[in-house]
matplotlib code that plots the C-alpha trace (Angstrom):
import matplotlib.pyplot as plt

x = [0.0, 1.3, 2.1, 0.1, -1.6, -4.7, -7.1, -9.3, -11.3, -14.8, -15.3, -18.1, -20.5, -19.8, -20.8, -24.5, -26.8, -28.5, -31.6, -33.8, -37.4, -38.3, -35.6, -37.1, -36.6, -34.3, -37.3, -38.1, -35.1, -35.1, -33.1, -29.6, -29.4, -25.7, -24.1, -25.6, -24.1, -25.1, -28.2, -29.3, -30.7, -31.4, -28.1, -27.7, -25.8, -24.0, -22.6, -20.8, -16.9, -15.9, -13.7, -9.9, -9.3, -11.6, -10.3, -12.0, -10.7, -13.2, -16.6, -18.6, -21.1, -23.7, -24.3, -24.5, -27.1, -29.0, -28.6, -29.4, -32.8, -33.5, -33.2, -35.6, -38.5, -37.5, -35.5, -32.5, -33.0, -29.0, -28.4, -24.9, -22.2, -20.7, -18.7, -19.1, -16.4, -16.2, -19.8, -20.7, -20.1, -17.3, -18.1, -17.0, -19.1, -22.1, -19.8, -21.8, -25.0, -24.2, -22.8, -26.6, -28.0, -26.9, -27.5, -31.0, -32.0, -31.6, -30.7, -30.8, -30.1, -30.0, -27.1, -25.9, -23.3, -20.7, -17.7, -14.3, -11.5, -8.9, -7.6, -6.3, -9.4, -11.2, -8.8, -9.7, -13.5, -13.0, -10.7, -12.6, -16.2, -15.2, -13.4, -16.1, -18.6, -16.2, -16.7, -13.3, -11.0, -8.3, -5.7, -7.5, -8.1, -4.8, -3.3, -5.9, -4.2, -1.0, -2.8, -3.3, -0.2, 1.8, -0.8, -2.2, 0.8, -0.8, 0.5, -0.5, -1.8, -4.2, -5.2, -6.3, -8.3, -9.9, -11.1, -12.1, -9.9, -7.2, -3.4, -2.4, -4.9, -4.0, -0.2, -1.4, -2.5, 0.1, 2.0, 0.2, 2.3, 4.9, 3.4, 4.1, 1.1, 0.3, -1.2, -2.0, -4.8, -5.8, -6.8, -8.7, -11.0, -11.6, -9.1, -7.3, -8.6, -6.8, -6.0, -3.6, -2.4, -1.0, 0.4, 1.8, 3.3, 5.9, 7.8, 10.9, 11.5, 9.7, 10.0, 8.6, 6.3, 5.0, 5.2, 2.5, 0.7, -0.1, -0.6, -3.3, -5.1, -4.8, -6.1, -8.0, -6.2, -7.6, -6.1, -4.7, -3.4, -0.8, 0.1, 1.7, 3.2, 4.5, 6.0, 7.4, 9.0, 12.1, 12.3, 14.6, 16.3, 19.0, 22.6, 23.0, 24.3, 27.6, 25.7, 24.9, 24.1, 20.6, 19.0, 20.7, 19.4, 15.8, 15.7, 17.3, 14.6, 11.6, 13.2, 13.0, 9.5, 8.3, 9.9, 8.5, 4.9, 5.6, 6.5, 5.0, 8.5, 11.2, 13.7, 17.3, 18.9, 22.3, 24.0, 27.9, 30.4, 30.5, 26.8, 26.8, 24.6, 22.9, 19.2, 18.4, 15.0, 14.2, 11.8, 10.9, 10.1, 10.0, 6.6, 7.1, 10.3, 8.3, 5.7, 8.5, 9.5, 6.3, 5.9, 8.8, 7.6, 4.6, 7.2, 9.0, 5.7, 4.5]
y = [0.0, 3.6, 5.7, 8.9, 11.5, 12.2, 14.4, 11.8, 11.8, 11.9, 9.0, 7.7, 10.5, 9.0, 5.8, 7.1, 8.2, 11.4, 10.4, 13.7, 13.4, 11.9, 9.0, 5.7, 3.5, 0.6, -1.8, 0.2, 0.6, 0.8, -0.9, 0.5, 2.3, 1.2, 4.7, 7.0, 7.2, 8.8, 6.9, 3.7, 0.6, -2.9, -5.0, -8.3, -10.2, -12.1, -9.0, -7.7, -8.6, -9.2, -6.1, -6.5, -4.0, -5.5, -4.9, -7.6, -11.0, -12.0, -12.9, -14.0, -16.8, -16.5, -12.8, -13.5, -15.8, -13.6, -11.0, -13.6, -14.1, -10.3, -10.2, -12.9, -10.9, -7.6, -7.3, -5.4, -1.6, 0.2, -0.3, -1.4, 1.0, 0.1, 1.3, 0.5, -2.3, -3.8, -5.4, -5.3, -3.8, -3.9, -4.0, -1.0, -1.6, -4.0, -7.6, -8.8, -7.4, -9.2, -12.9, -12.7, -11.7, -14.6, -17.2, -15.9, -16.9, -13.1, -12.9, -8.8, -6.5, -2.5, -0.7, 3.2, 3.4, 6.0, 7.1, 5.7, 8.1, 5.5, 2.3, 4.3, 6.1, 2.7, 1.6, 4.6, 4.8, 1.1, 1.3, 4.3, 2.8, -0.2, 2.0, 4.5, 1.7, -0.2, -3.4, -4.6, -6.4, -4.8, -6.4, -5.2, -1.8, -1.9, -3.3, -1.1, 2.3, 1.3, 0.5, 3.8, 5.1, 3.1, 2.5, 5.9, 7.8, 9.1, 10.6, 9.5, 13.1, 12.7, 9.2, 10.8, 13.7, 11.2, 8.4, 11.3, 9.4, 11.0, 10.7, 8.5, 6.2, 5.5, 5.3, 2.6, 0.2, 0.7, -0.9, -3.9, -4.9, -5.5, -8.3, -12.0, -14.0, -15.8, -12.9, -10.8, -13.7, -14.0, -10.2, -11.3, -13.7, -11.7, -13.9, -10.8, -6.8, -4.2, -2.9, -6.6, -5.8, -2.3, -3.6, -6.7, -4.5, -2.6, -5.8, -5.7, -9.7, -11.7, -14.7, -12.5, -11.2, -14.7, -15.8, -13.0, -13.2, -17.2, -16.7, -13.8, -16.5, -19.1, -17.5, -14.7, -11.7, -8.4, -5.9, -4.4, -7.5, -7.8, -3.9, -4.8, -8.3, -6.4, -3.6, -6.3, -8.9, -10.8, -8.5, -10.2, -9.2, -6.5, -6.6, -3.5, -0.6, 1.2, 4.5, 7.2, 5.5, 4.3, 7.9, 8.3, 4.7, 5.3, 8.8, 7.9, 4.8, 7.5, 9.9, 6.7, 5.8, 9.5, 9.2, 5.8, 7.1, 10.4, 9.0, 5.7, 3.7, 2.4, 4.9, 4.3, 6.8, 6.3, 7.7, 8.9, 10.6, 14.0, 14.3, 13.6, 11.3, 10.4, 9.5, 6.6, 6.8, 3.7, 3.1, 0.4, 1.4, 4.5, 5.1, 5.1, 7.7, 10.2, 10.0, 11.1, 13.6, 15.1, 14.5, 16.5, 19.2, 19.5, 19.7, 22.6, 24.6, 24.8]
z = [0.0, -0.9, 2.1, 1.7, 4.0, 2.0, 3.4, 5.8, 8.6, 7.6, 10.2, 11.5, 10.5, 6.8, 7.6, 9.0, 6.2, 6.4, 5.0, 3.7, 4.2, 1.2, 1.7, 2.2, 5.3, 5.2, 4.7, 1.6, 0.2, -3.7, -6.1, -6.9, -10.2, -10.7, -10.5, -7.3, -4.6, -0.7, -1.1, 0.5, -1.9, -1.6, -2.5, -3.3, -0.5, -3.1, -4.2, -1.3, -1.1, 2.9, 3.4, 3.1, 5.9, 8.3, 11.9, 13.8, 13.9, 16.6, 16.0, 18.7, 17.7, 20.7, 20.0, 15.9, 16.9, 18.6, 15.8, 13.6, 15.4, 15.8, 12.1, 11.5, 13.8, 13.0, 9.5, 9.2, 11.2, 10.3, 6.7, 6.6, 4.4, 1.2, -1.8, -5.6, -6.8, -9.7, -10.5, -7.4, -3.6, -1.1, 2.7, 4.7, 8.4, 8.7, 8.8, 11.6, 9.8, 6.3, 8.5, 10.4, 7.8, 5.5, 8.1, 8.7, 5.1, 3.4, -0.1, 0.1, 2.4, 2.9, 2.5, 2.1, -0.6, -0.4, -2.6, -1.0, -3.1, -1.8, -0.7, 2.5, 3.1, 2.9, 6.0, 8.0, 7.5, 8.6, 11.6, 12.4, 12.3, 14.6, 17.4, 17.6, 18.1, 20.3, 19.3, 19.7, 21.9, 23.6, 20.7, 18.2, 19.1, 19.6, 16.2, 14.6, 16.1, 14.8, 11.5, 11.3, 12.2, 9.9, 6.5, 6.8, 8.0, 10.9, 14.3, 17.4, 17.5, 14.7, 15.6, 19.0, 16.8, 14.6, 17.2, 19.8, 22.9, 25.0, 22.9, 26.6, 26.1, 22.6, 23.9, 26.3, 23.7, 21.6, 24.4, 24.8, 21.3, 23.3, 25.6, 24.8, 22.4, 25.4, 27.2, 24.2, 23.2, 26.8, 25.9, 23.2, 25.2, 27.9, 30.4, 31.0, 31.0, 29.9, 33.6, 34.1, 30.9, 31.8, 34.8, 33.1, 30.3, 32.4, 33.2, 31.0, 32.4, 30.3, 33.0, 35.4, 33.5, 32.3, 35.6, 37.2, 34.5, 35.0, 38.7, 37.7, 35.4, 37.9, 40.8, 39.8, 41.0, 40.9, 39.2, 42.7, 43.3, 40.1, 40.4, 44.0, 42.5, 39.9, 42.4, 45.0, 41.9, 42.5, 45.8, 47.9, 51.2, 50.0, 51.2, 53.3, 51.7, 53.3, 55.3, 53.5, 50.2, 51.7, 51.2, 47.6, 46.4, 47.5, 45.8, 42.7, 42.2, 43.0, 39.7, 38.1, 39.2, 38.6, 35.3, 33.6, 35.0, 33.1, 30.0, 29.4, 29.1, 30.8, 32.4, 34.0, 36.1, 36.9, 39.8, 39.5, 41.9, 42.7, 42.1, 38.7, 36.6, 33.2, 32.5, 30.0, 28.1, 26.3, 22.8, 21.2, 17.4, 15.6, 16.6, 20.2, 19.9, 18.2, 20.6, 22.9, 21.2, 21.1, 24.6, 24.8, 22.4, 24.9, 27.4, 26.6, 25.2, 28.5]

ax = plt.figure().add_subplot(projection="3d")
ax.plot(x, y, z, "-o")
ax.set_aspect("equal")
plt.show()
């Protein structure tokens, strides 16, 4: 895919249609001249392409089921949103729609066709849609903000503008990347919430981190209880320090704390003689430095 920064955005307020008053409802809908767009008309199911930029991997099969049923008594209420391709349509939101849909016996359905300029707009207006209506998982929210960092050459600025969340909270699950597959999928089914996860992720051990993580699943701590097993790992009983080095030690470790809060990653301070010393900020990709540096930016505007 060609990096680019079109002009985007138009999120979920494209997917809606604004229906004027002489629109028809859904049930109604009229057969698609071949050409229109902004308009909604009954589509032929077999006509609609999954979309390739679908950001759900999870389907749950006890709520399509009951969607399924709902359909069956009630008929489709939210046309889903497509775009003109090729002879036919391409999905853009309504997956779960067009699976219940099909399993319920439908051979059409309503749907609001738009005009998609690109194959990177297509990827917002569908990362978009799903976040908004948060229907995700932790992981997939997740590997769908970096989606749109990296395919639509977004900052985590913009990302923040477009989905409407605070630019921490879309630092925060960028983070949970970094955690093994073991407890990213434990995400995914709902073994683990995204509270463990945070505390989980600021383990550099992986051993250690493993190691909470299975004691969390096995016995059902609360998210309390892993933040203080992650603060008291591997403690064991220290060798005194010569005197005077105990009140150094313990202040150098809360700069460190007070740092890694600050900044989201992992932070080393080292102490030297005659007062001197260096501070080590660690990233992880080139997406997690320039959040730093805009971090930093904020920093010094202030």
């Amino acid at each position: 895919m060609t990096k680019m920064k079109p002009v985007l955005g138009r999120g979920l307020a494209s997917l809606i249609p604004r229906q004027p008053a002489s629109s028809p409802p859904p049930s109604t809908a009229r057969q698609d001249d071949g050409s229109s767009t902004q308009i909604i008309v009954s589509v032929d199911l077999d006509k609609i392409q999954q979309n390739p930029y679908q950001p759900r991997a999870d389907f749950d099969a006890a709520a399509l089921d009951e969607l399924k049923r709902s359909i069956q008594e009630k008929g489709i209420i939210q046309p889903i949103t497509v775009r003109r391709y090729g002879a036919g349509y391409q999905l853009i939101s309504g997956e779960r729609r067009v699976r219940a849909a099909r399993e319920a016996g439908l051979t059409q359905i309503p749907a609001y066709v738009i005009s998609v300029r690109s194959d990177e707009e297509m990827l917002e207006l569908a990362l978009v849609e799903n976040l908004q209506r948060e229907h995700l998982n932790p992981m997939e929210v997740a590997i769908s903000y970096r989606r749109l960092i990296e395919e639509c050459s977004l900052t985590q600025e913009e990302v923040s503008q477009r989905i409407g969340k605070d630019r921490t909270t879309i630092t925060n699950f960028l983070r949970l990347l970094r955690l093994p597959q073991e407890i990213q999928q434990a995400l995914r089914t709902g073994d683990l919430t995204t509270g463990h996860a945070r505390a989980l992720v600021s383990i550099e051990d992986e051993k250690v981190q493993m190691d909470i993580f299975r004691r969390t699943i096995k016995r059902g701590l609360s998210v309390r209880e892993v933040e203080r097993a992650v603060r008291d790992r591997g403690k064991k009983k220290p060798a005194r320090p010569p005197a005077g080095t105990l009140a150094v030690t313990s202040a150098v470790s809360n700069v460190e704390d007070r740092l890694r809060r600050a900044l989201g990653t992992k932070v080393q301070v080292k102490q030297m003689s005659g007062g001197r010393g260096e501070i080590i900020i660690e990233y992880y990709s080139a997406t997690d430095l320039e959040r730093l540096l805009e971090l930093f930016a904020e920093l010094e505007g202030r």
